[in-house]
C-alpha positions as CSV (number, residue, x, y, z in Angstrom):
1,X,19.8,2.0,9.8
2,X,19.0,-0.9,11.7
3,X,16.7,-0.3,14.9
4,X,17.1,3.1,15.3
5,X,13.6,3.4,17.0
6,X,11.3,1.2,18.5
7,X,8.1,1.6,16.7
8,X,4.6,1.2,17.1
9,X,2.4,-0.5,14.6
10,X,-1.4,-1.0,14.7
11,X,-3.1,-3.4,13.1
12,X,-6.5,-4.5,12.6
13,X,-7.8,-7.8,13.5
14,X,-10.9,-7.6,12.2
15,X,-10.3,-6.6,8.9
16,X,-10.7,-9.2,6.2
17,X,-12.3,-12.7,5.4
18,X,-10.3,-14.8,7.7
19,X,-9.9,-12.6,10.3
20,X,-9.3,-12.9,13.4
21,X,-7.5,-15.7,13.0
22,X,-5.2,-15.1,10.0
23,X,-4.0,-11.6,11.3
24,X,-2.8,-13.5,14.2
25,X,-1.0,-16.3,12.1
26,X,0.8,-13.1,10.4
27,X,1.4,-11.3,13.7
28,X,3.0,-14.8,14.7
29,X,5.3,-14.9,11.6
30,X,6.4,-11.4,11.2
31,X,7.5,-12.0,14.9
32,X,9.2,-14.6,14.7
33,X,11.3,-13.3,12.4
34,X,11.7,-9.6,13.9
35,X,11.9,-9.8,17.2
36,X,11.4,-6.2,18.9
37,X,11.1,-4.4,15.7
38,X,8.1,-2.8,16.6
39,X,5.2,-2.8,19.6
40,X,2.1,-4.3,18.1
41,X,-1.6,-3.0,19.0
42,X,-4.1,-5.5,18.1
43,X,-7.1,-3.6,17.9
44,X,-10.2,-5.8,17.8
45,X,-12.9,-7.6,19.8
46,X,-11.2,-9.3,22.6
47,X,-13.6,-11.7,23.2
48,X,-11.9,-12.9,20.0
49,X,-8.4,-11.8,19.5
50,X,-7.5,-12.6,23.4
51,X,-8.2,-16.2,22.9
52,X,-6.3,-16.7,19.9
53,X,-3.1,-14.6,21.1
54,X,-3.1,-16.8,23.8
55,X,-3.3,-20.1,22.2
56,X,-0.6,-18.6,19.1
57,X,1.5,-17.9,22.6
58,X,1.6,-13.9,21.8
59,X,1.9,-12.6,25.1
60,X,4.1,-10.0,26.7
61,X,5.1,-6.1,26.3
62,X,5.5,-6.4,22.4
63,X,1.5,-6.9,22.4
64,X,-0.9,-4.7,23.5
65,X,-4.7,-5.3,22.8
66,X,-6.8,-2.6,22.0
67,X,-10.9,-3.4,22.4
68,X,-12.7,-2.6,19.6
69,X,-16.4,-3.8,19.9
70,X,-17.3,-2.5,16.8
71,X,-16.3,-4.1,12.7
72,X,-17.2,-2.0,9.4
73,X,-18.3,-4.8,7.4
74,X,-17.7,-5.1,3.6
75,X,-20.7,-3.5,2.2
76,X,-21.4,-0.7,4.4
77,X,-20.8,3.0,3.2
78,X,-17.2,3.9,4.1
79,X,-17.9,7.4,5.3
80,X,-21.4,6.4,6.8
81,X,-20.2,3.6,8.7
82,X,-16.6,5.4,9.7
83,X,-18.4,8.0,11.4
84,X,-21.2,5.8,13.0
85,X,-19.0,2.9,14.6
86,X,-16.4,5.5,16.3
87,X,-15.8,2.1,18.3
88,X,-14.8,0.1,15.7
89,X,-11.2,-1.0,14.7
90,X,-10.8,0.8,11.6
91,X,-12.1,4.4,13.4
92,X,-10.3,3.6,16.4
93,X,-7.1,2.7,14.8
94,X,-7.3,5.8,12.7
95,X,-7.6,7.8,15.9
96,X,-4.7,5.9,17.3
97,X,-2.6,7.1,14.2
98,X,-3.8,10.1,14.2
99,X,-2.9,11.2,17.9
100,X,0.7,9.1,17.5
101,X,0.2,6.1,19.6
102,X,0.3,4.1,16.5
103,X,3.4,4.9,14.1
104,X,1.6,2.8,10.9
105,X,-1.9,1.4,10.7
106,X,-2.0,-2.0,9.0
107,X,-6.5,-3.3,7.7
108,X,-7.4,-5.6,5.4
109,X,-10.8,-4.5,6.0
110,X,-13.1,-2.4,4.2
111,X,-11.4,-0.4,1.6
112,X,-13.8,2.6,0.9
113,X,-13.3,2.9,5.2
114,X,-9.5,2.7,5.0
115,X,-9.3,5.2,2.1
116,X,-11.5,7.9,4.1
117,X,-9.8,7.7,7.1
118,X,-6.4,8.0,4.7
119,X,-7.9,11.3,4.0
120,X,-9.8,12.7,6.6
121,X,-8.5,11.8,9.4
122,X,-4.8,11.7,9.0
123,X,-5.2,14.1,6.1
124,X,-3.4,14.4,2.8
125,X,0.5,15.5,2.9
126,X,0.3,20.0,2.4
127,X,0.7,20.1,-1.6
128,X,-0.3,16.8,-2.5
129,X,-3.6,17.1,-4.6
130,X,-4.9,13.4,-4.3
131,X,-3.2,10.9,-2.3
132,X,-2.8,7.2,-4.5
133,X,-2.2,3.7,-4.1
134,X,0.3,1.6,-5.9
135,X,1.0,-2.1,-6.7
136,X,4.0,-4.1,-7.2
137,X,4.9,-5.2,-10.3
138,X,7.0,-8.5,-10.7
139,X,9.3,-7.6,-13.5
140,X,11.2,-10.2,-15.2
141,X,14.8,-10.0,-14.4
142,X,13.6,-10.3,-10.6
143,X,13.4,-6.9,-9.6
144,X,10.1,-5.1,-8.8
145,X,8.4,-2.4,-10.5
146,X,5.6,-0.1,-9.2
147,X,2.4,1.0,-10.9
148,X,0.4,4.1,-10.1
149,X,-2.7,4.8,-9.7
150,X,-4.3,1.6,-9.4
151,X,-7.8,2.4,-8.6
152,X,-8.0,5.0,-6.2
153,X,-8.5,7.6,-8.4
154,X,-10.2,6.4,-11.8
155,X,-10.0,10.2,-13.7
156,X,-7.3,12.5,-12.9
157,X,-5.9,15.7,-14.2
158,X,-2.5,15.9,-15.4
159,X,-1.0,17.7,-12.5
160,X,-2.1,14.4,-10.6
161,X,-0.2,12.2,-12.7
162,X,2.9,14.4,-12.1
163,X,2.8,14.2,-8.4
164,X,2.1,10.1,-8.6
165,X,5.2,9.8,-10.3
166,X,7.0,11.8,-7.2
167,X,5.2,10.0,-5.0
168,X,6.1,6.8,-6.9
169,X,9.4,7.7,-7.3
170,X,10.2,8.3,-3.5
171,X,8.7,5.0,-2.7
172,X,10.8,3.1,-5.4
173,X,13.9,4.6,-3.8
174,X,13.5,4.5,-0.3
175,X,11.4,1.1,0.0
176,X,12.2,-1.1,-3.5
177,X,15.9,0.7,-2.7
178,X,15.8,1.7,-6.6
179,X,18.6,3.9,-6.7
180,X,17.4,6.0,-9.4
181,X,14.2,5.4,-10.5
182,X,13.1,5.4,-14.5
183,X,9.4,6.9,-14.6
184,X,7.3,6.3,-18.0
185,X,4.2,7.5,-18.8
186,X,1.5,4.3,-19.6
187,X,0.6,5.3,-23.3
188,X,-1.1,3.5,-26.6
189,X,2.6,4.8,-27.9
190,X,6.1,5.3,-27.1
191,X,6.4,8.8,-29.5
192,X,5.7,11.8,-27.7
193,X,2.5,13.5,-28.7
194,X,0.9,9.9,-28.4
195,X,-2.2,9.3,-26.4
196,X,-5.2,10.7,-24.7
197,X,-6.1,14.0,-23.8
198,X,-4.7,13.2,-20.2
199,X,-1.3,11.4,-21.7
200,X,-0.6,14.3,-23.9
201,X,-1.2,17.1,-21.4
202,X,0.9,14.9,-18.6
203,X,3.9,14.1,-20.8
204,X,5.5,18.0,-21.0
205,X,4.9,18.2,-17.0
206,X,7.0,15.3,-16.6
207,X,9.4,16.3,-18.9
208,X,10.2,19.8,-17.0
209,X,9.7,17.7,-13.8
210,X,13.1,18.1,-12.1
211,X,12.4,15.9,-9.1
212,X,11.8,12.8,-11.2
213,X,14.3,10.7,-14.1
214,X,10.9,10.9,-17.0
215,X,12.0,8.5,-19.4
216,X,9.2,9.0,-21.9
217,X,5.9,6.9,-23.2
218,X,5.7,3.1,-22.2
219,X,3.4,0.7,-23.3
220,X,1.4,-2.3,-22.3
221,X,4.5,-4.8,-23.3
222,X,6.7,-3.0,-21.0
223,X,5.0,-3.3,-17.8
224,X,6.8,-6.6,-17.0
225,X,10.2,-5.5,-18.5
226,X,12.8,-3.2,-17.0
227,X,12.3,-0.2,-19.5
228,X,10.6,1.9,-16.5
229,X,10.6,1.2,-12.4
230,X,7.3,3.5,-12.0
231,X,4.8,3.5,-14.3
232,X,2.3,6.2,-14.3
233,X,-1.4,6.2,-14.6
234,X,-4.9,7.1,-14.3
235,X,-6.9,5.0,-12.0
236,X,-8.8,3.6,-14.4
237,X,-6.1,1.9,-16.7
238,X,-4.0,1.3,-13.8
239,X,-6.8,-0.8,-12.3
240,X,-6.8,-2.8,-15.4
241,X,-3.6,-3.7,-15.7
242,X,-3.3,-4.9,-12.2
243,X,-6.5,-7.0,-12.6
244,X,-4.9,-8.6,-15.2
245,X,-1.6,-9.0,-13.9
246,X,-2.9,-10.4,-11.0
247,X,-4.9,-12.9,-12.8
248,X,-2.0,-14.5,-14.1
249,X,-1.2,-16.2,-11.4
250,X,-5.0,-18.1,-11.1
251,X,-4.4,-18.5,-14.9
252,X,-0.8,-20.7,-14.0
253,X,-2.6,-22.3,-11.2
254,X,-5.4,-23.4,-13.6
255,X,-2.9,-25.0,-15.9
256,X,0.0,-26.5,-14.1
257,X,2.8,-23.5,-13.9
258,X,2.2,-21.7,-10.5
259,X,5.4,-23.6,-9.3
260,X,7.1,-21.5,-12.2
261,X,9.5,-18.8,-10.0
262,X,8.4,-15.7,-12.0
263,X,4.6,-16.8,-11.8
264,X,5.0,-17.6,-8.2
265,X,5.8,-13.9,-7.9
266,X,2.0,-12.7,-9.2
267,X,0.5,-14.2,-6.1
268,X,-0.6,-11.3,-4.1
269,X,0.2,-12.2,-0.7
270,X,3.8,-11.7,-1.7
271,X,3.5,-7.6,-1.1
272,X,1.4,-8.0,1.9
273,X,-0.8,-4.6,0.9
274,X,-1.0,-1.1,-0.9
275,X,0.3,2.0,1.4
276,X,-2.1,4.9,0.6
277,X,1.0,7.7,-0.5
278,X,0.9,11.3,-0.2
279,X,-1.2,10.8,3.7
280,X,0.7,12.5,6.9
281,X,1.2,8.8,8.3
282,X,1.8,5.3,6.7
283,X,-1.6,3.7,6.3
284,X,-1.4,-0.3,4.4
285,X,-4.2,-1.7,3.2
286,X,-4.1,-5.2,2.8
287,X,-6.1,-7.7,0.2
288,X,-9.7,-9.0,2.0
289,X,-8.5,-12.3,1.0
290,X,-5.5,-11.9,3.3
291,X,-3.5,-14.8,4.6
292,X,-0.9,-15.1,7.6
293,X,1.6,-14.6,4.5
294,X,0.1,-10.9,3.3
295,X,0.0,-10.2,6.9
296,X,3.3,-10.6,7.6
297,X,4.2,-8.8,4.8
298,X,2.3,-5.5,5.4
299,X,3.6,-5.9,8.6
300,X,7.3,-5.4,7.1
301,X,6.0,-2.6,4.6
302,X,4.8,-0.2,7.3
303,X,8.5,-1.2,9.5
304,X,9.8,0.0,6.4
305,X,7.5,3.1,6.0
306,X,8.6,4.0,9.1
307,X,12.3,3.5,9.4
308,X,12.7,5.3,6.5
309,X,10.4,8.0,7.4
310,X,8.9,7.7,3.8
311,X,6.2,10.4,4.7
312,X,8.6,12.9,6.1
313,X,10.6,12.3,2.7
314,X,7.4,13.3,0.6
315,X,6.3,16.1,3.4
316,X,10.0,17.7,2.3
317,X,10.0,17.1,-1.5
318,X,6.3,18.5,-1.5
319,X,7.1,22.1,0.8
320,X,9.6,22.8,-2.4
321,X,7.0,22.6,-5.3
């Protein structure tokens, strides 16, 4: 596809614990490496970000600073606060998405503000019941698997779970490039008929889903194995599992084997940050923790977001359901 068009991407500076200054590091990296991919609006407090661009020597027409005086912190209310600070980078960078100055919005800020400006401002995708975030799963043959939801939306009806794993499915293919992606349902049991009340009402819809390749029940000991590429969940368990799975990592670095290639791959600033799927625009929301590393790398999911117009894609598989 290559550069087919120039792009813009937003980002927020402001957003996380090291901010301003490791969004900048990440700006720097994912520059370096893709020269005029995309046109970059730092929105933040310029009395802060100006310095630092300066002194990281990013200057010129790939850079444009957008004041924001404002910052949600971590523990306000995300729709309060959202509303209240319309100055702040996360409201003003939803309003720049939302009006198409921006083609992807990039925060590792507050996540309750990110989420409601996912829905409410650019809005959820016509048919799509709940939008959902996803994580990357390291599987163990080096490939990458995808788990959904992971925490977005912690009870969900079965009709949910069937539009995750479209939702899922189109990101496998047109971002993980998965040609054809295997979808299993998380279950206590690979039988169908297995399960909870939600497991056992979701199983027939993806079974008559035509739009997806259902391969059946999975369990726990094939999240890291290449039995399915999307794994479908409630929020709840899906939350779980990615707790877990991300502990691994501190778990290696406790005891000597981080340097381990596979557990290398469980360190979270490897994915960069979760798209919200199933929104009218790419929106990534990155780790609070985030380093120049993560940045760079939710820098290349929402290039990749848009090049491959992933929310047109779901706009035209949900208009046929």
């Amino acid at each position: 596809m290559g550069n087919r068009t120039h792009m813009n991407i937003g980002i927020d500076m402001m957003g996380g614990d090291f901010a301003p200054l490791e969004a900048v590091k990440g700006l720097q990296l994912y520059l370096s490496q893709h020269p005029g991919a995309a046109t970059v609006f730092c929105i933040g407090d310029e009395a802060q970000v100006k310095p630092l661009l300066e002194e990281y020597l990013l200057t010129g027409v790939n850079i444009q600073t957008v004041h924001a005086p404002e910052v949600i912190g971590y523990h306000e209310h995300p729709t309060k606060a959202l509303k209240e600070k319309q100055k702040s980078s996360i409201a003003i960078g939803f309003h720049l998405l939302a009006t198409g100055k921006i083609d992807a919005f990039i925060s590792a800020g507050n996540t309750g503000a990110m989420l409601v400006g996912s829905m409410f401002v650019v809005k959820a995708i016509e048919g799509v019941l709940r939008p959902t975030i996803a994580a990357i799963v390291p599987k163990i043959n080096g490939g990458a698997g995808l788990i959904l939801d992971v925490g977005l939306n912690v009870d969900c009806k079965p009709e949910q779970l069937n539009q995750f794993a479209i939702l899922g499915s189109l990101y496998s293919h047109y971002i993980l490039n998965i040609s054809d992606p295997k979808i299993g349902l998380m279950n206590v049991g690979e039988e169908e008929g297995k399960g909870d009340l939600l497991c056992q009402a979701t199983y027939p819809l993806l079974k008559e889903n035509k739009q997806i390749h259902f391969i059946g029940n999975i369990e726990g000991r094939d999240v890291f194995t290449d039995k399915a590429d999307v794994m479908i969940c409630d929020g709840f368990s899906g939350n779980i599992i990615l707790k877990m799975a991300e502990s691994f990592y501190d778990v290696a670095e406790q005891r000597g084997l981080h340097h381990d290639s596979y557990m290398q791959r469980f360190h979270y600033e490897n994915y960069g940050g979760t798209p919200v799927l199933g929104v009218t625009k790419p929106v990534i929301i990155g780790h609070g923790i985030s380093s120049a590393v993560a940045f760079m790398n939710m820098f290349l999911v929402a290039e990749k977001m848009v090049e491959a117009d992933l929310c047109g894609k779901i706009k035209e598989s949900f208009s046929t359901l």
